[in-house]
Structures are given as C-alpha cells and as structure tokens.
C-alpha positions in Angstrom: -54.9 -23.8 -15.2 -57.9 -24.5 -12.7 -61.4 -22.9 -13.1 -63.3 -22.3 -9.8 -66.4 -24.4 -10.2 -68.8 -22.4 -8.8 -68.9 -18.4 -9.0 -67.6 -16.8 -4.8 -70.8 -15.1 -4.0 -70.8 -11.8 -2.4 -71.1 -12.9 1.1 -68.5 -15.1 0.9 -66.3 -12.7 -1.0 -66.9 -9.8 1.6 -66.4 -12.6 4.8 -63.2 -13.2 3.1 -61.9 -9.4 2.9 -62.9 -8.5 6.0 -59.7 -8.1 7.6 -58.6 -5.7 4.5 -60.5 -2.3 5.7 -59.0 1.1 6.4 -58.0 2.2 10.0 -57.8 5.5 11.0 -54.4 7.0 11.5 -53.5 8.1 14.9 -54.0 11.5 16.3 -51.7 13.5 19.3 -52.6 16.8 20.6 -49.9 19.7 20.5 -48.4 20.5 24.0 -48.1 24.0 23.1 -52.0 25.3 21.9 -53.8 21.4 22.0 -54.4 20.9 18.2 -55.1 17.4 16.9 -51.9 16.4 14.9 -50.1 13.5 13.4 -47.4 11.8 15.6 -43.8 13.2 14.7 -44.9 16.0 12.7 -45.1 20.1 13.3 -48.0 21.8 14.4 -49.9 23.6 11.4 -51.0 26.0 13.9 -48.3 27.4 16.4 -45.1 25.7 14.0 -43.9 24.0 17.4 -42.5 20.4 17.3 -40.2 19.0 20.2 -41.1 22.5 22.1 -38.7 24.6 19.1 -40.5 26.7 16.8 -39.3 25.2 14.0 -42.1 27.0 11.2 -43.1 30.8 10.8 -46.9 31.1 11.4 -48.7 34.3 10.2 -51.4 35.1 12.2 -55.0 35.4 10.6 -56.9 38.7 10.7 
C-alpha cells in the first residue's frame, strides 16, 4: 500500500475541503401571518399550509 511522502499541511488540506461547508437551508414566509418557514411544511404559528388549517394552534396568554 502507498505512504504519502510528505505530511498534507493544513493549508493545503483546508484548500482541498473547501467546497465541503454547510449551506443554509432555504427559508419562505407564510402567506397567511408572514413567518419564516421551511418550504413544504406547516406553519408553527397559524397551522396553515396550502391556505387549509391543517394544525390546532392554542393561542398564548
């Protein structure tokens, strides 16, 4: 099996990943009462998702 001669250094290592990072997932606003959500999903806030309340909210005191 084949030995690297000489050790990556961190530079190169870190040149090398790059392309590997995070993103950050992408955000819609309800139609209904404008919160941020994820696409496809029901709001946490009104329970609305295709314009049908589809979850029971209680309301907070």
């Amino acid at each position: 099996m084949a030995v690297p001669f000489r050790r990556t250094s961190i530079t190169k290592k870190r040149m090398r990943r790059t392309h590997l990072k995070k993103e950050a997932g992408e955000v819609v606003s309800c139609p209904k009462c404008g919160a941020p959500l994820r696409p496809h999903r029901a709001c946490k806030k009104c329970g609305n998702y295709k314009g049908e309340n589809v979850l029971e909210i209680e309301e907070e005191k």
